[in-house]
MARBA-3410 file (N, C-alpha, C, O; in Angstrom, 1 decimal):
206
3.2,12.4,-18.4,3.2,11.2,-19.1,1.9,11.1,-19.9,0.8,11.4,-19.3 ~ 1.9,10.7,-21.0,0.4,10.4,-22.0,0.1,9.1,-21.8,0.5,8.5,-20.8 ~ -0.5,8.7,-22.8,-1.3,7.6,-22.8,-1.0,6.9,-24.4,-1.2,5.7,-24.7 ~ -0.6,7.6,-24.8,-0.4,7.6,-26.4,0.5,6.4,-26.7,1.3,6.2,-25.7 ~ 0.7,5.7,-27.7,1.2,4.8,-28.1,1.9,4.9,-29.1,1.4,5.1,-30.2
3.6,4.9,-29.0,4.9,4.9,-29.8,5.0,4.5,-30.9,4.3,3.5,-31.1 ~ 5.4,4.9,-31.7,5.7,4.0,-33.1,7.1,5.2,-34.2,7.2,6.5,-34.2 ~ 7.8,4.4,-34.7,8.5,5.3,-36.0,7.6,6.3,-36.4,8.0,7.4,-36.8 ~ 6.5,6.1,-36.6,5.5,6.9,-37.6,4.9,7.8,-36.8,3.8,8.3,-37.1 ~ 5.7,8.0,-35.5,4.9,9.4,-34.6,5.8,10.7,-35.0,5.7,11.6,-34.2
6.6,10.9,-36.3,6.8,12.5,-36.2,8.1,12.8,-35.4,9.2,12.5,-35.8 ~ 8.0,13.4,-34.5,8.7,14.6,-33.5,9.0,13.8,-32.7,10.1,14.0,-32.1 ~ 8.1,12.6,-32.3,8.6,12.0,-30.4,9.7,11.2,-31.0,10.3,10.7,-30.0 ~ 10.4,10.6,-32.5,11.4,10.7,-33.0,12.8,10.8,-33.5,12.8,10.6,-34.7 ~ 13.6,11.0,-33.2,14.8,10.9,-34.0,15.3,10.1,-34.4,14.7,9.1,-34.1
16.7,9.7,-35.5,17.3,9.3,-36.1,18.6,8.2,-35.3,19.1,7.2,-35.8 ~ 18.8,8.8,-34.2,20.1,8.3,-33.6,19.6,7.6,-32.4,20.5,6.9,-31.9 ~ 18.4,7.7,-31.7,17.9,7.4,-30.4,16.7,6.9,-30.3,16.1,6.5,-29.3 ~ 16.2,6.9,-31.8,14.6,6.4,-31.8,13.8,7.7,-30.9,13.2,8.6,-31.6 ~ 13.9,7.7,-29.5,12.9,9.1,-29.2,13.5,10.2,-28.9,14.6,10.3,-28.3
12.8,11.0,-29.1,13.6,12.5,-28.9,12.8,12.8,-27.6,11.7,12.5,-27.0 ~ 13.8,13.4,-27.4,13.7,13.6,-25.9,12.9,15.7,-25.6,13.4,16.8,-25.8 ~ 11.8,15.5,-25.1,11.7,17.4,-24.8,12.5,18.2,-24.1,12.6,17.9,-22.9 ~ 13.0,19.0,-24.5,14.0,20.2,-23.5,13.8,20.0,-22.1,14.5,19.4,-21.3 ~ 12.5,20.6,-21.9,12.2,20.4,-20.3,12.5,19.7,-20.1,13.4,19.9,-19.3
12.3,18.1,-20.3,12.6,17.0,-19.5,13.9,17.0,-19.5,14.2,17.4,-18.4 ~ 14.5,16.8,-20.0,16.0,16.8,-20.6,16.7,17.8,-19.1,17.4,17.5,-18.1 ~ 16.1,19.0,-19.6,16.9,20.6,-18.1,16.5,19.3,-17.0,17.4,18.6,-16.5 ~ 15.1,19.2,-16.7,14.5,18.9,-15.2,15.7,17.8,-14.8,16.0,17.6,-13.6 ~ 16.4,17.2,-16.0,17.2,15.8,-15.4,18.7,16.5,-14.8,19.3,15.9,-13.8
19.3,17.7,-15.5,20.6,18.6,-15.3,20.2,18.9,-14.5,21.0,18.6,-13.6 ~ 18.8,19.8,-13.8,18.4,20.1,-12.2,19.2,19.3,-11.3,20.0,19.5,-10.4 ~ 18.4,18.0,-11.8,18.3,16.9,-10.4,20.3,16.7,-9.9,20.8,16.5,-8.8 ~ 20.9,16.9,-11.6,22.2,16.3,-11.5,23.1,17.0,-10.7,24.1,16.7,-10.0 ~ 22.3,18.7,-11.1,23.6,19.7,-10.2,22.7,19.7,-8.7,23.6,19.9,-7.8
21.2,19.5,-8.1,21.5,19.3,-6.8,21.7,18.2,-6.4,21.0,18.0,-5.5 ~ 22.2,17.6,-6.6,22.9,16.6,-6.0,24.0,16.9,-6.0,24.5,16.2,-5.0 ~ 24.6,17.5,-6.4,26.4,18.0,-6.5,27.3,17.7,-7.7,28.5,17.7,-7.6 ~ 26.8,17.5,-8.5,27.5,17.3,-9.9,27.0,18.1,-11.0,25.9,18.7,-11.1 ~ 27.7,17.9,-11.7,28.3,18.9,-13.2,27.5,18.5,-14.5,28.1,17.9,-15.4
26.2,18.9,-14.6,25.6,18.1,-16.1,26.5,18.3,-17.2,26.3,17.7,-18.3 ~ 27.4,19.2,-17.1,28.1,19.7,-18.7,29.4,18.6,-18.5,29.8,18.2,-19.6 ~ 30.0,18.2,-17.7,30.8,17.5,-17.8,30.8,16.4,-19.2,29.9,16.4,-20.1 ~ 31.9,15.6,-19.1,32.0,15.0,-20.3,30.7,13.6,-19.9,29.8,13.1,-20.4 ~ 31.4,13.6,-18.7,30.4,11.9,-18.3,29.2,11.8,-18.5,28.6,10.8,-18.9
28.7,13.2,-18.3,27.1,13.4,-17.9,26.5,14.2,-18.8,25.3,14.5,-18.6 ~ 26.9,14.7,-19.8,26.3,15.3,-21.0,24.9,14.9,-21.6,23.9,15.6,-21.6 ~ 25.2,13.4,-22.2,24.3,12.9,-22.2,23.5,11.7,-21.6,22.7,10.9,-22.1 ~ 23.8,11.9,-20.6,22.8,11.6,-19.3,21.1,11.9,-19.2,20.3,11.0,-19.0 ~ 20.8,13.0,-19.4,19.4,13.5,-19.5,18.7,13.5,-20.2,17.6,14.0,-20.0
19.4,12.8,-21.7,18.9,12.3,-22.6,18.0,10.5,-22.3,16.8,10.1,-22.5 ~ 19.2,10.0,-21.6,19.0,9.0,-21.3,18.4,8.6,-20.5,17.6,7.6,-20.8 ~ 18.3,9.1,-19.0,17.5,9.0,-17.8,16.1,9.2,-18.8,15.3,8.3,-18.9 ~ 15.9,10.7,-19.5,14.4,10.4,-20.2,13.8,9.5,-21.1,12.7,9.1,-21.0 ~ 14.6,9.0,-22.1,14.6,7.5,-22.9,14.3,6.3,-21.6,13.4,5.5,-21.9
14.8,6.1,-20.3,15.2,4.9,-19.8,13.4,5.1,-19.2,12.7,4.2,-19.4 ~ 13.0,6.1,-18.7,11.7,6.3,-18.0,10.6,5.7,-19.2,10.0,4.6,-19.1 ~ 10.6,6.7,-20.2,9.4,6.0,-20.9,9.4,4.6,-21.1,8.4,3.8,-21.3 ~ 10.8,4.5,-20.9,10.4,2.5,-20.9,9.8,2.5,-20.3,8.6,2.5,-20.6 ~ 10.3,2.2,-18.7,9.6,1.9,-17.5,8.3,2.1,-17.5,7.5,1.2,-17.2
8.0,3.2,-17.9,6.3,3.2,-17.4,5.8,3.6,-18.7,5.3,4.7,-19.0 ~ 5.9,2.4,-19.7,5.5,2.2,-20.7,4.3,1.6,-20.6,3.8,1.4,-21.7 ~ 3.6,1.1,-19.5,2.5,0.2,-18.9,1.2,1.3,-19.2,0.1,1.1,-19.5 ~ 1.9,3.1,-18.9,0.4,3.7,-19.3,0.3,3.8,-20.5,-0.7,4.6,-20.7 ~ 0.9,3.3,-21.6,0.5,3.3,-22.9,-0.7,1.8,-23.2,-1.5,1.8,-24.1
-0.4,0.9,-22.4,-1.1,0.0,-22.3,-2.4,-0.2,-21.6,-2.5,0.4,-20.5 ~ -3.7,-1.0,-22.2,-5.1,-1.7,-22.0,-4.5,-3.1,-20.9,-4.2,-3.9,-21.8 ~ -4.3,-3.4,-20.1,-3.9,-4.4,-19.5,-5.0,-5.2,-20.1,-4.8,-6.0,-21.1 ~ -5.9,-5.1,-19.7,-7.4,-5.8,-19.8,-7.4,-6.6,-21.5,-8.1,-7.6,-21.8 ~ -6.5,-5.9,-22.3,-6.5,-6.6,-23.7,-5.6,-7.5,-24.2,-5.7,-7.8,-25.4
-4.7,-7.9,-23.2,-4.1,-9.1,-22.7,-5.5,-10.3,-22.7,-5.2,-11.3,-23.3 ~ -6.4,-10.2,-22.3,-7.2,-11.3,-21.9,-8.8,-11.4,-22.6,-9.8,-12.1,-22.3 ~ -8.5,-10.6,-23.5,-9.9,-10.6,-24.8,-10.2,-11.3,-25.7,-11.2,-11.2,-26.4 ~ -8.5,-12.5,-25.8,-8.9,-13.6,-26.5,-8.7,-14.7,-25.5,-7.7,-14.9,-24.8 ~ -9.9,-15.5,-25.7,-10.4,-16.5,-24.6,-10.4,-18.1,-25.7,-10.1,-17.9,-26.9
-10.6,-19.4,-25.2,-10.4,-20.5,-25.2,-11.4,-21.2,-24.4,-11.3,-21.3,-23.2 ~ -12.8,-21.9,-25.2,-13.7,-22.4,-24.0,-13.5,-23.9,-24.5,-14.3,-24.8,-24.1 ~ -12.6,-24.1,-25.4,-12.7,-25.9,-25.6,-11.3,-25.9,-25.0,-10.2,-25.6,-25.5 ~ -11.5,-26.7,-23.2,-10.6,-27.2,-22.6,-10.9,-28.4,-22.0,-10.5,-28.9,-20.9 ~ -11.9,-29.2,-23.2,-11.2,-30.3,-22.6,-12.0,-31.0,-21.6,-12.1,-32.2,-21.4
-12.7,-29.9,-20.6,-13.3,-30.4,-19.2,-12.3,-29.7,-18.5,-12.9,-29.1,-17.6 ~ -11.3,-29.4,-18.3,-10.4,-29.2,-17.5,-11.2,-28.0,-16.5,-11.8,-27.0,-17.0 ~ -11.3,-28.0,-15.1,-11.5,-27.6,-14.5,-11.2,-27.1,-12.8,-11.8,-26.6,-11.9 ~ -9.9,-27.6,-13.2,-9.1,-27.5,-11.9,-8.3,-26.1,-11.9,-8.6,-25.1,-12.6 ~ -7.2,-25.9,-11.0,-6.7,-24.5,-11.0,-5.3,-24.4,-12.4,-4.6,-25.1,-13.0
-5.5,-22.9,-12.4,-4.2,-22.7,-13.8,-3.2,-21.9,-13.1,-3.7,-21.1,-12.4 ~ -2.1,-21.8,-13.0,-1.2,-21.4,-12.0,-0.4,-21.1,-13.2,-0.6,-21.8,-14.2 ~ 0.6,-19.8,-12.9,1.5,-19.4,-13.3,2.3,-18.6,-12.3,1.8,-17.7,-11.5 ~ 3.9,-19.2,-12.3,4.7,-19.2,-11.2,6.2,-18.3,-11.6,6.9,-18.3,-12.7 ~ 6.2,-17.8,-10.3,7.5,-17.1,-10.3,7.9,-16.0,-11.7,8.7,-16.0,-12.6
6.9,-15.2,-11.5,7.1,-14.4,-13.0,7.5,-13.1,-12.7,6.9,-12.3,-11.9 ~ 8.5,-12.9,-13.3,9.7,-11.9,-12.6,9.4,-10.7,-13.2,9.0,-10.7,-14.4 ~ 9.7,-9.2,-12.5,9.4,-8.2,-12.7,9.8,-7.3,-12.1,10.5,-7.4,-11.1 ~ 9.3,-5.7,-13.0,10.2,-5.0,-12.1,9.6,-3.4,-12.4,9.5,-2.7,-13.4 ~ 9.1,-3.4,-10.9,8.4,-1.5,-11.1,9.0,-0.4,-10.6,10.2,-0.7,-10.4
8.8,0.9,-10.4,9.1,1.9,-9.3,8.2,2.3,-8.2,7.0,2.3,-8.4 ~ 8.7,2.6,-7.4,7.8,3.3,-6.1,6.9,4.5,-6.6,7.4,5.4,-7.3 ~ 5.6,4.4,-6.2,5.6,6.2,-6.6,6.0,7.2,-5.7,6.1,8.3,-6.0 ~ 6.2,6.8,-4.7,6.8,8.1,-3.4,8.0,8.2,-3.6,8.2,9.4,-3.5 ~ 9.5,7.4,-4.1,10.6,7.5,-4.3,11.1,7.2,-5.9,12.3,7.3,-6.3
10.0,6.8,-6.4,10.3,6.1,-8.2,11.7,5.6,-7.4,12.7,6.3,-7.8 ~ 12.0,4.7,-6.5,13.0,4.0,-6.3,12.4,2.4,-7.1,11.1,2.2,-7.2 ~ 13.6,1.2,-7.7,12.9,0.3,-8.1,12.0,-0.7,-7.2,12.2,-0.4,-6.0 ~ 11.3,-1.6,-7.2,10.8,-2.4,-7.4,10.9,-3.6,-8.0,10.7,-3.6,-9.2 ~ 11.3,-5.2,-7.2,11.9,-6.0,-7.7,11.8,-6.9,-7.4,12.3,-7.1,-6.3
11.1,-7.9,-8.4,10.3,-9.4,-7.3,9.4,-10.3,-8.6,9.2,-10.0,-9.8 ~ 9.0,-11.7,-7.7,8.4,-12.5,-8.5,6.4,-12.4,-7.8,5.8,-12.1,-6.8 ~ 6.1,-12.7,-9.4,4.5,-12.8,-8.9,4.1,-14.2,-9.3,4.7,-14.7,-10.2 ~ 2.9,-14.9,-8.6,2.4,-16.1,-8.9,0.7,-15.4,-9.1,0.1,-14.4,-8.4 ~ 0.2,-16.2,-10.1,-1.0,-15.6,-10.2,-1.6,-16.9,-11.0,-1.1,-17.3,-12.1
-2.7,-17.5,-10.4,-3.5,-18.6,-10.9,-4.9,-18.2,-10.6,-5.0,-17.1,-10.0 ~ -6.1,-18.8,-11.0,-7.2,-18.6,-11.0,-7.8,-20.1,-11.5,-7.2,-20.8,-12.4 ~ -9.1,-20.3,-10.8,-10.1,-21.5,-11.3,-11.5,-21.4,-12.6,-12.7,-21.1,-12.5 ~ -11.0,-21.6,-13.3,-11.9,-21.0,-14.3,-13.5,-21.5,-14.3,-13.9,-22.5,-13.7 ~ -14.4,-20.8,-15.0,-15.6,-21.5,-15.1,-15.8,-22.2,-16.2,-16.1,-23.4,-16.1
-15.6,-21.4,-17.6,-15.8,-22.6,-18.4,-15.1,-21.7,-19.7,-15.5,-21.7,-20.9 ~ -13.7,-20.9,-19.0,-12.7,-20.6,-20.3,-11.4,-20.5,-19.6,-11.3,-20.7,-18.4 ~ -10.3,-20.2,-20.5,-8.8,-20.0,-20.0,-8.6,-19.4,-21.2,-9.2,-19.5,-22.2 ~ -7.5,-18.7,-20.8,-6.4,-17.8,-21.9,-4.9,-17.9,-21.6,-4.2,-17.9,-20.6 ~ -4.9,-18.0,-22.6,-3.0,-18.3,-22.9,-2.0,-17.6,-21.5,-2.1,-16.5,-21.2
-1.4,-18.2,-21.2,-0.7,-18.5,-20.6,0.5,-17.3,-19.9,0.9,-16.9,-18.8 ~ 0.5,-17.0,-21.3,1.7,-15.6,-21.0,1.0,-14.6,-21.2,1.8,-13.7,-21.6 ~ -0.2,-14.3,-21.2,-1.5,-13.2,-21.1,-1.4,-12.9,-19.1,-1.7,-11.8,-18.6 ~ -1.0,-13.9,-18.6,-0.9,-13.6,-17.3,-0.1,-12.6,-16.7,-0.4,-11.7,-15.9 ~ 1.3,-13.1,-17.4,2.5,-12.1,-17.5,2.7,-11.1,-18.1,3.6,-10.4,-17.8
1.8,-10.7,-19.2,1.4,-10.0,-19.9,0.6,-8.6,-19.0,1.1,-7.5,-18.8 ~ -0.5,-9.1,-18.5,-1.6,-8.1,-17.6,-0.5,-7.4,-16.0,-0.5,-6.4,-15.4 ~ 0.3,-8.8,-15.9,1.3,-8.5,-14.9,1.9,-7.0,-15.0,2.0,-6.0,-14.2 ~ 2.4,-7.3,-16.3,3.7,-6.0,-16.8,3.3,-4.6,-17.1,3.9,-3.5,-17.2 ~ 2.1,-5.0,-17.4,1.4,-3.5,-17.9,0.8,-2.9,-16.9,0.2,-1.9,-17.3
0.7,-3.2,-15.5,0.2,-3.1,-14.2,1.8,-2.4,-13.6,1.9,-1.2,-13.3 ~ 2.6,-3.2,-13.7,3.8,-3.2,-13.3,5.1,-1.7,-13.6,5.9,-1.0,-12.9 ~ 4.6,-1.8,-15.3,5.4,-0.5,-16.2,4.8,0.8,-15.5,4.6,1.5,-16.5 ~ 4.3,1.6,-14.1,4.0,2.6,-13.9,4.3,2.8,-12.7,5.0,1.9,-12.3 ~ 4.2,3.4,-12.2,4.5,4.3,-11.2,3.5,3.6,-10.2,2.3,3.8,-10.5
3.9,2.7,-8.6,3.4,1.6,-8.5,3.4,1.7,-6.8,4.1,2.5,-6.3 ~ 2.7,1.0,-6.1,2.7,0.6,-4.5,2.6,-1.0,-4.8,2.0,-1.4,-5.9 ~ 3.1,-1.9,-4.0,3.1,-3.2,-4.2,1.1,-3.6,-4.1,0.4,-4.3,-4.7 ~ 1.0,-2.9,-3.1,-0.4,-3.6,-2.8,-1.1,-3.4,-3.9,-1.6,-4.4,-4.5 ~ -1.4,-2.1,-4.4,-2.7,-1.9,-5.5,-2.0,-2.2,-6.8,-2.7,-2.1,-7.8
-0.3,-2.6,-7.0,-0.6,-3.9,-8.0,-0.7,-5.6,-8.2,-0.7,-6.4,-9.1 ~ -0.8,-5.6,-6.5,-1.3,-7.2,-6.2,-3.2,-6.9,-6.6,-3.9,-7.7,-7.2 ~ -3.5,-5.8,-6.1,-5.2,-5.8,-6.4,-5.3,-6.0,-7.8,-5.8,-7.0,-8.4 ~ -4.6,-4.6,-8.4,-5.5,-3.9,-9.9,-5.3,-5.6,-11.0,-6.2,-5.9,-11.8 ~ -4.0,-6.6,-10.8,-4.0,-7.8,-11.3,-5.1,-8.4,-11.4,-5.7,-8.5,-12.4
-5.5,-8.8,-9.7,-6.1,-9.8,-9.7,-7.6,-9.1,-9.9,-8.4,-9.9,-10.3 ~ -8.0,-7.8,-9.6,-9.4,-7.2,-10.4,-9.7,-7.6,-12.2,-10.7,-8.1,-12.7 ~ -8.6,-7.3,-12.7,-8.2,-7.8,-14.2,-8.6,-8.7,-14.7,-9.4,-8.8,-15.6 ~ -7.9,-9.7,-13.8,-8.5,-11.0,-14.6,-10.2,-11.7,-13.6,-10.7,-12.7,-14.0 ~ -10.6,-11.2,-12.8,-12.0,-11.5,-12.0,-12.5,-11.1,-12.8,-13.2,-11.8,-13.5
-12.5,-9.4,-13.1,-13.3,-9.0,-13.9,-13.7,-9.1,-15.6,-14.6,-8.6,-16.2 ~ -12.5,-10.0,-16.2,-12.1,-10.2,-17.7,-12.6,-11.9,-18.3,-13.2,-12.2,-19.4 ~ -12.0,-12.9,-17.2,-12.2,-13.7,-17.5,-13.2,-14.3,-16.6,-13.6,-15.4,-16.7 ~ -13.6,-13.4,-15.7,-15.0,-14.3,-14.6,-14.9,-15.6,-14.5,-15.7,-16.4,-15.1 ~ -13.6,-16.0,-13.5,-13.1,-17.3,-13.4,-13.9,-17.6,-11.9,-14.6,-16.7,-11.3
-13.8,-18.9,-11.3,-14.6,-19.1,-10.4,-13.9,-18.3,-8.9,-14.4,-17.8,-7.9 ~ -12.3,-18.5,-9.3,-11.7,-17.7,-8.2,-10.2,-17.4,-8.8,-9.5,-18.1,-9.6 ~ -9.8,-16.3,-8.1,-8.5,-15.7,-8.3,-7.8,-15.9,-6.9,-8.3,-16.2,-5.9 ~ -6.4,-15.6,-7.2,-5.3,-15.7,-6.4,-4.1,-15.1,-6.9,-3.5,-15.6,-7.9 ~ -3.6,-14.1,-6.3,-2.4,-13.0,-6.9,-1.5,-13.1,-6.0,-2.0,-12.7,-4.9
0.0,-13.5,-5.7,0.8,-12.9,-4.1,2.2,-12.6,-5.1,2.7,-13.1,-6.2 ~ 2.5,-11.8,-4.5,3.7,-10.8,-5.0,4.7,-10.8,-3.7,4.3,-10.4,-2.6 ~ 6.1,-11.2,-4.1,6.8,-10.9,-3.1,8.0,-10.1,-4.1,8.1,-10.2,-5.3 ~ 8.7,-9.3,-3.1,9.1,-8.0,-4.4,10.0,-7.3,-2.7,9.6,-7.1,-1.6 ~ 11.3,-7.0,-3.3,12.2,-5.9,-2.9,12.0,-4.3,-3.4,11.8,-3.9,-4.5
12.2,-3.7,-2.2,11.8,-2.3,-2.5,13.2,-1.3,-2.2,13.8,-1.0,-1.2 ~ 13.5,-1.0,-3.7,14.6,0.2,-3.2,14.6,1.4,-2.5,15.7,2.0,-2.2 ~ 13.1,2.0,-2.2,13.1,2.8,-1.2,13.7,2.2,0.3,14.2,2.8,1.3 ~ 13.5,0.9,0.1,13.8,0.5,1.6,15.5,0.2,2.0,16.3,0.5,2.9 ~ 15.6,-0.7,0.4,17.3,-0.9,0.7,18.4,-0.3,0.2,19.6,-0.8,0.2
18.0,1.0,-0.3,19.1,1.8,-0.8,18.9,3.0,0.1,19.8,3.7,0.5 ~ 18.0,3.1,0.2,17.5,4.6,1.3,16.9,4.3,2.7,16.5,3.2,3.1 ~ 16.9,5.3,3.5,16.2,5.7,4.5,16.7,4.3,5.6,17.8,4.3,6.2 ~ 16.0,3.5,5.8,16.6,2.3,6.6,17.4,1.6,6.0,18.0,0.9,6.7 ~ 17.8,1.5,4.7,19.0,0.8,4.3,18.8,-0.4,4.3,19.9,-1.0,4.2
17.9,-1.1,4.5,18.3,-2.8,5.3,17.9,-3.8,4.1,16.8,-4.2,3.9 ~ 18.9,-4.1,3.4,18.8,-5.2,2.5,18.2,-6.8,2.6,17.9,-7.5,3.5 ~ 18.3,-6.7,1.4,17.3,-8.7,1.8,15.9,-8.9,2.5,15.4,-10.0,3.0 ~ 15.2,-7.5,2.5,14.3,-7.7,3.0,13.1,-8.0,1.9,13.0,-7.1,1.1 ~ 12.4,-8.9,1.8,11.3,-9.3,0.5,9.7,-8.5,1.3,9.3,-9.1,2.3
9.0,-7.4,0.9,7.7,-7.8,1.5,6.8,-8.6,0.5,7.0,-8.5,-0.7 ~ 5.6,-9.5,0.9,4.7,-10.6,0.4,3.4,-9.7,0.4,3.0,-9.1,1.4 ~ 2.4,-9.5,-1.3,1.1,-8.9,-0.5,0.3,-10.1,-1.4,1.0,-10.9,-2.1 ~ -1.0,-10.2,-1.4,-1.8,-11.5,-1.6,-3.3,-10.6,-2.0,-3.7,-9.4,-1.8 ~ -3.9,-11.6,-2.7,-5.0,-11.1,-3.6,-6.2,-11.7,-3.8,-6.7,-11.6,-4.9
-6.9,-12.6,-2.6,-8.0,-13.9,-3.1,-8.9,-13.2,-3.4,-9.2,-12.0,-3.0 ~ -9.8,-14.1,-4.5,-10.9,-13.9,-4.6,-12.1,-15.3,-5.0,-11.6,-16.4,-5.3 ~ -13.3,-15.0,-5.2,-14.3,-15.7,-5.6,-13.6,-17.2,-4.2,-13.1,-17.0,-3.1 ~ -13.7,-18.2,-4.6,-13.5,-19.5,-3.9,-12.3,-19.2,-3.2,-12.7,-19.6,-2.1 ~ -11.1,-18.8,-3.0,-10.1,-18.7,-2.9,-9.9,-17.9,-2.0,-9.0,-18.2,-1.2
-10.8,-16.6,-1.8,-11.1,-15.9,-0.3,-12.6,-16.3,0.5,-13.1,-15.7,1.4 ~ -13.0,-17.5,-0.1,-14.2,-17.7,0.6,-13.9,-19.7,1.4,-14.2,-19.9,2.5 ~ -13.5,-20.5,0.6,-13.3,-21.7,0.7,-11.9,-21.9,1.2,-11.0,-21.4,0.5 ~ -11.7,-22.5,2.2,-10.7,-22.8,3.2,-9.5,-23.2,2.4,-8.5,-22.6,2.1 ~ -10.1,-25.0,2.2,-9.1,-25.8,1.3,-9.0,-25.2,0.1,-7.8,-25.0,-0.1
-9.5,-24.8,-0.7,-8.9,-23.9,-2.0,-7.9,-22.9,-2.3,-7.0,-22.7,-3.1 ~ -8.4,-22.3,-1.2,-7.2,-21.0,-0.5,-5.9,-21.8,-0.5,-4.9,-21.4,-1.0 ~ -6.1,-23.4,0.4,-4.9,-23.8,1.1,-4.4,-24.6,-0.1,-3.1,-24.8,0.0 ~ -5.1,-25.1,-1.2,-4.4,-25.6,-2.2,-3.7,-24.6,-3.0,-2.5,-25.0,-3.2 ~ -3.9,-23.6,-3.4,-3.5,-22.8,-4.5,-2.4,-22.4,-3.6,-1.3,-22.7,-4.2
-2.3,-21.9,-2.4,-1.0,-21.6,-1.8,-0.2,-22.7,-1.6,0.9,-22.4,-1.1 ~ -0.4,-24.0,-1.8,0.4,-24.7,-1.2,1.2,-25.2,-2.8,2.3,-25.8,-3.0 ~ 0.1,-24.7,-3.7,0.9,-25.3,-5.1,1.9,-24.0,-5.7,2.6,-24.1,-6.7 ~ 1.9,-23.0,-5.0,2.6,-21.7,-5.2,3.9,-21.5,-4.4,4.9,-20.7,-4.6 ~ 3.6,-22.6,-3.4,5.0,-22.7,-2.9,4.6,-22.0,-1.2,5.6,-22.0,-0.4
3.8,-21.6,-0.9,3.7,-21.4,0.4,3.3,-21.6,1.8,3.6,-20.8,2.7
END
């Protein structure tokens, strides 16, 4: 996977009928995967399958083509006075495991107390998804978030909790559906101040 950033005007990574062209290799590596598993890549169904599984990935972890951090480079210091907490709730997403690239699939809340700026709103959801689009463990994208915006917008405190279904868990190995795990992210006032902790959680629903 690169780093490089898509466009019509990249050439070769290109085509006419699919937008991107797909590399051989990648393409064979996906007919591998199809005949050990016990199926037929030449079949009619599955022909162009390995086209597609490669198209459907670069989506997904379209996040390493992205600066998360530039989500939050344009700032807002006339608020007004406003100085209480900024919450943004239930913001839905969706990664892969890196041990099974099985999906990943859940809501995040993520607020923070600013010191004396804020930024738009869906910059939250924004830093979320580009954290999210790669190859992921729930925990170090509850961290790498809330590092993001501590370190971007140097708010007085952060607060990140992710609850999220894991398809390694409920399609494989233990099978056991409906299970949600929760991981959590305080910082500055928020892991240090009792009642702040217990506000921000209690306005997040928990």
């Amino acid at each position: 996977m690169t780093n490089e950033r898509l466009s019509p005007d990249d050439g070769d990574l290109y085509d006419d009928e699919d937008n991107l062209s797909v590399p051989d290799d990648v393409a064979e590596a996906v007919r591998t995967l199809i005949r050990w598993t016990g199926d037929d890549p030449t079949r009619e169904g599955l022909v162009d399958t390995p086209k597609r599984v490669a198209r459907a990935w670069r989506e997904y972890c379209q996040g390493y083509a992205e600066d998360p951090a530039h989500h939050l480079s344009r700032v807002f210091e006339e608020v007004g006075g406003y100085d209480e907490i900024v919450l943004l709730k239930d913001i839905p997403f969706q990664s892969h495991c890196e041990h099974h690239m099985a999906p990943i699939t859940g809501k995040a809340h993520i607020a923070y107390l600013p010191e004396n700026r804020v930024v738009g709103i869906s910059k939250l959801a924004r830093v979320l998804h580009a954290f999210a689009r790669r190859l992921q463990v729930q925990e170090r994208l509850t961290a790498e978030v809330a590092d993001c915006i501590w370190e971007h917008l140097q708010p007085r405190g952060v607060a990140v909790v992710i609850d999220a279904t894991h398809g390694c868990m409920t399609a494989r190995g233990v099978r056991t559906p409906g299970v949600t795990m929760t991981t959590s992210r305080m910082m500055g006032v928020f892991r240090d101040d009792p009642r702040s902790r217990a506000e921000v959680l209690k306005l997040m629903g928990y």
